[in-house]
N, C-alpha and C positions, 0 to 999 in steps of 0.2 A: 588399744586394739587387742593387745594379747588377753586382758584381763575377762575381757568381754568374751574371750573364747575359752579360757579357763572355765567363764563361771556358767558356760555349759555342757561340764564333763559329763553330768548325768546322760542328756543327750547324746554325747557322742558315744557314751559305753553303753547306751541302748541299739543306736546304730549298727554298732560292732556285733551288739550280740544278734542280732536281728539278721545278717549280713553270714555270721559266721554260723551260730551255734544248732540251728536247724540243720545244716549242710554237717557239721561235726559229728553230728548226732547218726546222723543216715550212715558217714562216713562209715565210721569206726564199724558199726555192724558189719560196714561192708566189705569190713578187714584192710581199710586204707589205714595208714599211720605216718608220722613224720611231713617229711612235708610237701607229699601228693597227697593226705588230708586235710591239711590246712590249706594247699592252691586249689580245690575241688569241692571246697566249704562253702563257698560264696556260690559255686554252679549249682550247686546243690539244693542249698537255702534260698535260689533266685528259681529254679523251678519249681520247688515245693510249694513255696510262698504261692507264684501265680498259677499253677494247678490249682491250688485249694483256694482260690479268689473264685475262677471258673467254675469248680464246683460249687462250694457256696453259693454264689449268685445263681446256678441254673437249679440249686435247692433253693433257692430264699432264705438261707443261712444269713442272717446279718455280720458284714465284714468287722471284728473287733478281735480285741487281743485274746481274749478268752478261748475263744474260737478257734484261731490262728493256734494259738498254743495245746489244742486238743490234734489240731489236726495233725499240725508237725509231728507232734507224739506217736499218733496213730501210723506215720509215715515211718517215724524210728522205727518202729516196732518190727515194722515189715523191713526196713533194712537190716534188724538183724536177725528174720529169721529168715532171711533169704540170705545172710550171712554163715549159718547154720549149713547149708547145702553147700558152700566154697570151702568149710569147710575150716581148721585151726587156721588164722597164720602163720606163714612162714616165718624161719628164727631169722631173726634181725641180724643182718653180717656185720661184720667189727665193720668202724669207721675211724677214719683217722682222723683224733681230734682235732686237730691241726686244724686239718679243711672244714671240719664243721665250723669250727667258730668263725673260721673266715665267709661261711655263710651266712652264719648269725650278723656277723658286724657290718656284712653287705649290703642286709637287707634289714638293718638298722638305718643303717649313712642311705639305702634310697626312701626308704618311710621319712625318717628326717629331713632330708631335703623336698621333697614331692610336698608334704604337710605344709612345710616352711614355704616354700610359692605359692601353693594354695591361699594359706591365710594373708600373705602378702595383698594377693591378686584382690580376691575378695574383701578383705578390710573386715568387715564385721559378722559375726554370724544371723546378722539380722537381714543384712543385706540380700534386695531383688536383683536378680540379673536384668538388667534393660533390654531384653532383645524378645524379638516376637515370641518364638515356640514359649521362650518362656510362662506367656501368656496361657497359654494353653495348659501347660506340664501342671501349676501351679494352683491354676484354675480346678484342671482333676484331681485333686488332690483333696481340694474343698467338695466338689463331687463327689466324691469318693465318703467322706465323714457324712456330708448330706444325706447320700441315699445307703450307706450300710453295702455298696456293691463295688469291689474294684478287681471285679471281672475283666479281663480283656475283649469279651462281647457287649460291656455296655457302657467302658468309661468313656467312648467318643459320642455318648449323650449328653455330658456336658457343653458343646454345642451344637446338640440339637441330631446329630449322628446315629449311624447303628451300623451292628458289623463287627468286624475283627480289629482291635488296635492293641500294639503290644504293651502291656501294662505291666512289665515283674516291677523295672521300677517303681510305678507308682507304687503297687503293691508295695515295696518295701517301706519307702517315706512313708505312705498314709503308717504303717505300724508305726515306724517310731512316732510320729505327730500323737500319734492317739494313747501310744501308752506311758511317753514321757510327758505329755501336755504340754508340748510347747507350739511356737505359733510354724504356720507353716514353711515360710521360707527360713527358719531355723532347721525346719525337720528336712528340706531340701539341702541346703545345705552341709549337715552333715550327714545325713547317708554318701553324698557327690563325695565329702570328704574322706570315709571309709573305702569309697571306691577307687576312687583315683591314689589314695595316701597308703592304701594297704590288701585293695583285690588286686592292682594291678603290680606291683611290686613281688610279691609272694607271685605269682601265677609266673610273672618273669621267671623266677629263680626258677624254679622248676622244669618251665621249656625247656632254659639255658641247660640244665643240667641233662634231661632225659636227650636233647639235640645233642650234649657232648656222653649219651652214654654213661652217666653217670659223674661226671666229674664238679663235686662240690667247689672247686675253686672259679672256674669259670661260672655256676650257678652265683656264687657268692660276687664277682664282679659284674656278671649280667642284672644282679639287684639295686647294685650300688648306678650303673652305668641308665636303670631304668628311669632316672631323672634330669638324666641330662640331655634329652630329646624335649621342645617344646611342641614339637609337633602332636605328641601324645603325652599326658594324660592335660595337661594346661589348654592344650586351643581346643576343645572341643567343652571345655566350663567357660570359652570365651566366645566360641563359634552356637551360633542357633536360638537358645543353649539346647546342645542337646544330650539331654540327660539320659534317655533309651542307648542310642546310639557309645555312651562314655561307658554303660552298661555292657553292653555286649563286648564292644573292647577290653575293656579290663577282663573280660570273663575268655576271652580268647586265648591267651596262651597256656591256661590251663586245661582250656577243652581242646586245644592241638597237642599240646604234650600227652594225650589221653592215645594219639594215635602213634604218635613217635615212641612212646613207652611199649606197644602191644608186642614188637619183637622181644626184647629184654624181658616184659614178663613172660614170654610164653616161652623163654629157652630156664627160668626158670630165679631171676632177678626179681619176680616182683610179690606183690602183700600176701598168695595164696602158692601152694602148690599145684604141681602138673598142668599142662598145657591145655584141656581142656576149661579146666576151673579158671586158669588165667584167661583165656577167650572170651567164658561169658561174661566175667566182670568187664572185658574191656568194651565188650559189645554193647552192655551195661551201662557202663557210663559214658561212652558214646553217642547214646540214644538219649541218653541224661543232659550230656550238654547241647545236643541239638535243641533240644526241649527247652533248655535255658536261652541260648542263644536267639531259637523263633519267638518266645514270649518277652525277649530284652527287643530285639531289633533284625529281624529277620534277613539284614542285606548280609549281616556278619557270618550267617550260614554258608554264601559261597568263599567268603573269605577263609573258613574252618576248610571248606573243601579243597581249595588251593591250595592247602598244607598237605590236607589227608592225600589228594591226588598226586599230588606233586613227589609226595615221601613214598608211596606206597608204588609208584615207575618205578623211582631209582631203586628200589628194597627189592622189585621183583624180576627187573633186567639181569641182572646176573645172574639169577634163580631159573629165570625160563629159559637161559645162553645153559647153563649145568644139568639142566634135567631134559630129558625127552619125556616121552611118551605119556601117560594119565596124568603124572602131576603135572608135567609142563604143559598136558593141555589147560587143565584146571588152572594153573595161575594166566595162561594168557587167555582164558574163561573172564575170569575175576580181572585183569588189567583191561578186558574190555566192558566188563559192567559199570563197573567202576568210572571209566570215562564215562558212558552211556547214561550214567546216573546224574554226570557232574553237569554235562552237556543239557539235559533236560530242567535241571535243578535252575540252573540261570536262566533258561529259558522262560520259566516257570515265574522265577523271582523277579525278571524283568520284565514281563510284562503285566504283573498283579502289581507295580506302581504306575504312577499318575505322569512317568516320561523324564525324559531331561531337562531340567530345570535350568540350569548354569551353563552360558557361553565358555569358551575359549577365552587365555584371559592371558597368552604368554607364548612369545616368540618358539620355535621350536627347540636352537642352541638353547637358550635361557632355558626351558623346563628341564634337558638334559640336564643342565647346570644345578637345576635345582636339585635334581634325584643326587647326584654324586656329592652335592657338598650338606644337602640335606636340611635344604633349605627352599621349602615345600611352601606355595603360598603366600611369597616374598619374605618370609620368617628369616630373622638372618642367619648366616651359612654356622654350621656345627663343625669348623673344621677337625677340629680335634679328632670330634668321633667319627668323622666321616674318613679321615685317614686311618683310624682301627678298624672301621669296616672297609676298607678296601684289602688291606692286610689279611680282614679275617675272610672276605668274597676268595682271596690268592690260596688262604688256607684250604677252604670249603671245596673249592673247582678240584683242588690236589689231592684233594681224599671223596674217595667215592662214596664212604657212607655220609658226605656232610653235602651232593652236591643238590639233593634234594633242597636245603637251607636256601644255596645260592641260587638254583630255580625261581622258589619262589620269592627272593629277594625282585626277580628280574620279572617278574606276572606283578607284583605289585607295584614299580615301578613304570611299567609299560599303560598298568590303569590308570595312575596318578598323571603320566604323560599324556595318553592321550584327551583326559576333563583338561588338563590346562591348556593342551596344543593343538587339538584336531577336532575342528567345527561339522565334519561330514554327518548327517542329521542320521544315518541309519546307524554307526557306531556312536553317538552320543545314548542313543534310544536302545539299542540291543545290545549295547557290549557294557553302558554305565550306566544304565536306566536304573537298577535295584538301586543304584544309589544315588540316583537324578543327577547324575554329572556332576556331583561336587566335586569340586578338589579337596578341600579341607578335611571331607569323610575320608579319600584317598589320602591325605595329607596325615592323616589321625593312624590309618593301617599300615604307613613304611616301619614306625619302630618294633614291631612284633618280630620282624625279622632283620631290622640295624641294629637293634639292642645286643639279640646272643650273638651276631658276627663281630660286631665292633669289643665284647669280650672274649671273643675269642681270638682274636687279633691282639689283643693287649698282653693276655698269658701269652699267647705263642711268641709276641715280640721281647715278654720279658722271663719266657723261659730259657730261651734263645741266649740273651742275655747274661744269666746268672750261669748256663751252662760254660759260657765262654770264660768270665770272671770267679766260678768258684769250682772247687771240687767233691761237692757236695753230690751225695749218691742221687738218681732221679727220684726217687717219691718226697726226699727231703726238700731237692730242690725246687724242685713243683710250688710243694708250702711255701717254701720261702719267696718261688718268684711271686705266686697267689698274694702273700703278704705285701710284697713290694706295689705287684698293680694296685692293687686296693687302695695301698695307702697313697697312690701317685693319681689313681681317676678321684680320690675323696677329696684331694688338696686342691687338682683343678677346680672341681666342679664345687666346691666351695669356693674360690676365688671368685669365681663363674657368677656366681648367687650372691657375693659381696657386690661386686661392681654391679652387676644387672641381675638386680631380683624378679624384676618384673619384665615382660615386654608383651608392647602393647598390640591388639588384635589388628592384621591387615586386611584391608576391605581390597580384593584383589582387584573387582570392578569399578571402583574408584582410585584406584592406583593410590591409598592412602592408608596411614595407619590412626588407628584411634588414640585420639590426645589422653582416654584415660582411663580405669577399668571401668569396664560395663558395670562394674556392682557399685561403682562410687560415681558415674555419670548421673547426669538427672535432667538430658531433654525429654529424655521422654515420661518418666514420671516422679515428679519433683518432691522434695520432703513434704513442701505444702501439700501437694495434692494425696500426697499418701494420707496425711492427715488426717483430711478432710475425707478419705474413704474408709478410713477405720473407724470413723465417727458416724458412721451411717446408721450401726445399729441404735445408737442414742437419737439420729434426726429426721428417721423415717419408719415407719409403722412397718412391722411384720407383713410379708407378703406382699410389700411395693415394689414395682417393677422400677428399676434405674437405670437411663438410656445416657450415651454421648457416643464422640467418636473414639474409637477402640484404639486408632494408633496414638492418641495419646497419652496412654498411659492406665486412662479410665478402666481397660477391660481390665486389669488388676481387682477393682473393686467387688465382686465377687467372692476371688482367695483373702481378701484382706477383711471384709465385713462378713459376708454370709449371708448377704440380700442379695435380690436377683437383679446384678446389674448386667448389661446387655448391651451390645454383644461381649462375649467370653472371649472371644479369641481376637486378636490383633487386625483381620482382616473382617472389612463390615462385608453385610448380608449385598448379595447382588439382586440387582432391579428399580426398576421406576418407583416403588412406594418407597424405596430407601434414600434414593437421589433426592425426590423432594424433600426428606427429612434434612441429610446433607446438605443441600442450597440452601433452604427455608424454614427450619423448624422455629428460628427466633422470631418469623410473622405467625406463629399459630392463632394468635388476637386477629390479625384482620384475614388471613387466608385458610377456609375451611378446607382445601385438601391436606392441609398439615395433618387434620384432626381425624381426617378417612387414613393418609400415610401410617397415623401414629397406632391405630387401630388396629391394622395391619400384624403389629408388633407389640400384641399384647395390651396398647391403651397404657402404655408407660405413667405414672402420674410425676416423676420426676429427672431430671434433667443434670447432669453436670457441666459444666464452663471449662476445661482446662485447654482454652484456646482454639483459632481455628486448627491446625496441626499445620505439619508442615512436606512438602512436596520431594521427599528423599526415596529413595529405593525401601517398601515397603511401609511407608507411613503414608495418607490423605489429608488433602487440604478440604475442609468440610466447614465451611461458614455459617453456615447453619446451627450449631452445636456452642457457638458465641457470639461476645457483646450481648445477653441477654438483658442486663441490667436496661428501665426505662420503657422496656420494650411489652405491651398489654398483650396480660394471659402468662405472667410469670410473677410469680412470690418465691423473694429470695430468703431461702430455710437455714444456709450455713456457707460460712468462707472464711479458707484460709489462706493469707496472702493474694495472688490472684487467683486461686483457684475458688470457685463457689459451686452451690449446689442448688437448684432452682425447681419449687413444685410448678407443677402445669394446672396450671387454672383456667387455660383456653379453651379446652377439651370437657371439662368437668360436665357431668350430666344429674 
C-alpha cells in the first residue's frame, strides 16, 4: 500500500503546488508572510484557479495548464501592484523560538497523522470512492479534459445541465490530472489528500492562534489536536463523497481567522502599517474568501458568517456600552447591518437549494449526547477531546474576548441538533435547507470550533499545572507547559491511531455502520467491472454511445474510458421511455418499443451487464439492463468475470 503511494510523489507535489503556489504567489504581493500566507494560499489559489476557469470558458480559452499558468501570473502581478498601494511591510516582531517550533512540530504531528488515516482509509491512490456524488465529481472531471471548459457555468453539462455549479475543486483535480498525466481518480485523490492532509491543518493553526490573539502555543496544539476529530477532515472522504463540500471546509478557518485577525491588524499587529491600509487588506481578503468559499460550496458561506457575526457582537458590545454619540451610533449602524446581511444571506442560500433532503435520525437526549461527547452521527464518543473542550467552552464564557468562540460553538451545535432531532418541515427547509438537512455536513462544521477550544483547554489545564509544580517565570512556563501538551495530545492520539486507525462510515438511517472502506468495497463496482470499462476504448468505436443501469457502478464508465456511457450520474433519467428500458431492454429482439425507448436516448448501440442492481437507499433494481446472454438483438463484444458488454443489434438500421 505505502509503496504504491510513494510512487506517486510526482502527483502529489503537483497537487501541493497547484493548491498552494498561485495563493503564495498573490500572497506575498499582498504583504502576507509566515503563517497567514501559507493558511490563505490555498483560499487564494482556489479562487484564482475558478475565476480563471469562468473566465476562460465565457472567452473560449481552452482549460490547460499553459493557460492556467499565464493567468495566475497575470493575477500575481496585480497582487503586487496592488501590494505597492499597502505599502512596505511591517518589521516582523521578535518571536520566541520556543513557541514557534512548537508550531512547527504541531503542525507536523497533525499533517502526519491526518495523511496517515487518509491513506489507511483509502488503501490505494488508484482507488474510486463507491458512493454516488462520486459518480458525478469524477465524471466532471473527464468533462472537464473532454471539452477544454471547467467553468462553474458549464461543468453540470456533463449530465446534460446548465447553470451555476460550484467547480474550484474540480478546477483544481482537472490541473493536476492534466499536467501530472496521471489517471483520474489518482488526480482526485490526491488533491482530497493535500486538502484534508495539509489546507486543513495549517488553516487550523492559524484560527487557533489569531482566536487566542496570537499565541503560537495554543496554534501549535490546535494543529496537532486537528486530527483527532473524525468528524472532520475523514467523514466527509467517507460521506457522499463530497469533495466541494471537504473544500470549503478546509478553506474555513483560514477565511474566519481573516475576520478574527481585523482587530489585531488595525491596532497595528498585522503584514501592513496604519489602520487604514490594514482595513483594506482585510476587506481584501474577505471578499477573497467569500469568493473561494461560493466557487468551493456555497453553504460554507453562512458558516463564515456565524463566525464573522458572532465575533464581531461580542468585539462591538462593549464598544457601543463606552462610546455614545456618532461612533456608537455608527457601530450599532454596523451591528445592525451586519445582522440584516446575515439574515438575508441565509435566506438567500436557503432557498437557491433543492430543500431538505434528510429525516431526523436521533432521540433528542441522544443528539444532546452526541454534541457534548462529540460524537456526531453515531461516530464514537471523542472523549478526550471532548473533555478539553468543555474546559476550553469554561475558559471562553470567562473571558469576554473568547466568548464569541463559545457562541459560535453553541449555533453550530443547535444546527447539527436540530438535522438529527427535529422533524418540523418548516425548520428542516428554512433554517437547514443550504445544507439539505444533513447531519454529516453539520457533523463535518463542529471541529472548526472543538478543535481551538479543546486546545485551549489543554494549555490552560496544563499551564495551570506547571504553575502549581514549577517555579518557572510565566513566558517560560507557557513553553514549557505548550511543550508538555503537545507532547501528551501527540502520545494520545497516536495511541488512538495505533489501536483504531480506521473507523468505518455510519449510515445513520440504517442504524448501521459499513463493514469496510468505501474505497476497497466493490458492490457497487467490482474490479471486474472496472475492467471491463477501461477497456471500452479498445471494444467500441469512437463516438458509441454506452447505456446500463447507473447505480451499478456502470456510470463510472465515462471517467474511466472516455466514451459516452450514459447515464453519468448515479441516478437514472425519469420517465416512461426510461422505465421501459429498465423493465425490458433484454426483449429489444421481440419488442419494438425498446427500439422507440432506446431512440429516445440517443440510439445507444451498446449495452453493459453488471447485474440487475439492487433495491438500497439510493441504488435501482433495473432487470432490464441483464441476463442478456441468449437473448435475440444482442452480440456479446467483451466480459470480465460476470460483468459483460453487449452491442444491440435489435435496433440496427
Amino acid at each position: 500500500m505505502i509503496s504504491e503511494w510513494i510512487g506517486q510523489w510526482l502527483v502529489l507535489l503537483t497537487a501541493l503546488a497547484v493548491v498552494f503556489v498561485p495563493g503564495l504567489l498573490v500572497g506575498a504581493g499582498l504583504r502576507l508572510r509566515g503563517l497567514a500566507l501559507w493558511a490563505l494560499a490555498p483560499v487564494g489559489s482556489t479562487l484564482v484557479i475558478a475565476v480563471l476557469a469562468i473566465v476562460f470558458g465565457a472567452l473560449r480559452i481552452p482549460w490547460s495548464p499553459l493557460w492556467a499558468i499565464v493567468g495566475c501570473l497575470v493575477v500575481a502581478a496585480l497582487g503586487w501592484l496592488a501590494g505597492i498601494g499597502l505599502g512596505p511591510r511591517r518589521p516582523r516582531p521578535p518571536r520566541d523560538r520556543r513557541r514557534s517550533w512548537l508550531l512547527i512540530a504541531g503542525l507536523a504531528i497533525g499533517i502526519a497523522l491526518t495523511v496517515a488515516r487518509f491513506v489507511v482509509y483509502v488503501h490505494d491512490p488508484r482507488a474510486i470512492s463507491q458512493t454516488n456524488d462520486a459518480v458525478f465529481h469524477l465524471n466532471a472531471l473527464r468533462y472537464i479534459l473532454d471539452t477544454g471548459s471547467a467553468s462553474s457555468l458549464h461543468v453540470s453539462g456533463v449530465i446534460g445541465g446548465s447553470g451555476f455549479y460550484p467547480a474550484a475543486w474540480h478546477g483544481l483535480a482537472s490541473l493536476v490530472a492534466m499536467i501530472s498525466g496521471c489517471q483520474i481518480p489518482v488526480a482526485a485523490n490526491m488533491i482530497t489528500l493535500v486538502i484534508v492532509g495539509a489546507v486543513w491543518p495549517v488553516g487550523m493553526a492559524w484560527f487557533a492562534r489569531e482566536v487566542t490573539g496570537g499565541s503560537d502555543v495554543v496554534a501549535g496544539v490546535a494543529a496537532a489536536l486537528s486530527a483527532a476529530l473524525w468528524a472532520f477532515p475523514m467523514l466527509m472522504v467517507e460521506w457522499g463523497v463530497l469533495y466541494p463540500y471537504t473544500l470549503s471546509l478546509a478553506l474555513l478557518p483560514a477565511a474566519a481567522a481573516v475576520v478574527v485577525a481585523a482587530p489585531r491588524w488595525a491596532a497595528g499587529a498585522g503584514p501592513v502599517t496604519g489602520t487604514p491600509r490594514s482595513a483594506v487588506l482585510t476587506v481584501v481578503l474577505s471578499i477573497a474568501s467569500l469568493g473561494a468559499l461560493a466557487l468551493s460550496q456555497p453553504a460554507s458561506i453562512l458558516s463564515w458568517a456565524v463566525v464573522a457575526v458572532a465575533f464581531f457582537t461580542w468585539w462591538a458590545i462593549p464598544r457601543v456600552r463606552g462610546r455614545g454619540g456618532r461612533r456608537g451610533a455608527v457601530l450599532i449602524a454596523s451591528l445592525l447591518a451586519a445582522w440584516l446581511a446575515f439574515v438575508l444571506a441565509w435566506v438567500v442560500l436557503t432557498r437557491s437549494t433543492t430543500g431538505a433532503h434528510w429525516p431526523p435520525f436521533r432521540g433528542k437526549l441522544r443528539a444532546a449526547l452526541d454534541i457534548v461527547w462529540n460524537g456526531q452521527v453515531m461516530l464514537p464518543a471523542a472523549v478526550g477531546v471532548s473533555i478539553l473542550m468543555v474546559i476550553g467552552l469554561v475558559v471562553a464564557v470567562r473571558r469576554p474576548r473568547l466568548r464569541w468562540l463559545a457562541t459560535t460553538w453553541l449555533v453550530f451545535s443547535l444546527l447539527y441538533y436540530a438535522s438529527a432531532a427535529i422533524g418540523q418541515p418548516l425548520v428542516r427547509r428554512y433554517l437547514l435547507g443550504a445544507w439539505y438537512a444533513d447531519p454529516y455536513r453539520f457533523a463535518a462544521l463542529a471541529p472548526l470550533t472543538v478543535v481551538p477550544l479543546a486546545a485551549i483547554g489543554v494549555v490552560a489545564v496544563a499551564t495551570w499545572a506547571v504553575g502549581i509544580l514549577s517555579r518557572r517565570r510565566a513566558r517560560a512556563a507557557l513553553a514549557f507547559a505548550g511543550a508538555w501538551s503537545l507532547t501528551g495530545v501527540t502520545v494520545l492520539m497516536v495511541v488512538a491511531f495505533a489501536v483504531r486507525p480506521m473507523i468505518m462510515m455510519p449510515n445513520v438511517t440504517e442504524d448501521r455502520f459499513d463493514s469496510t472502506s468505501r474505497y476497497t468495497m466493490t458492490d457497487f463496482l467490482s474490479p471486474d467491472e472496472r475492467l471491463l470499462l477501461e477497456r471500452l476504448p479498445q471494444t467500441t468505436p469512437p463516438g458509441a454511445r454506452v447505456i446500463g443501469n447507473p447505480s451499478t457502478g456502470m456510470a463510472f464508465g465515462y471517467m474511466l474510458s472516455g466514451r459516452d456511457v450514459y447515464p453519468r450520474t448515479w441516478q437514472p433519467p425519469q420517465g416512461a421511455q426510461w422505465a421501459v428500458l429498465a423493465a425490458g431492454l433484454r426483449d429489444a429482439g421481440t419488442d419494438p418499443a425498446v427500439c422507440t425507448a432506446l431512440a429516445a436516448f440517443g440510439s445507444p448501440g451498446y449495452v453493459v451487464d453488471f447485474g440487475p442492481g439492487e433495491a438500497t437507499p439510493g441504488r435501482y433494481v433495473m432487470p432490464g439492463f441483464s441476463g442478456l446472454a441468449g437473448q435475440p438483438g444482442f452480440e456479446l463484444v467483451d466480459h470480465e468475470g460476470d460483468a459483460s458488454l453487449w452491442r444491440i443489434t435489435a435496433c440496427a438500421t
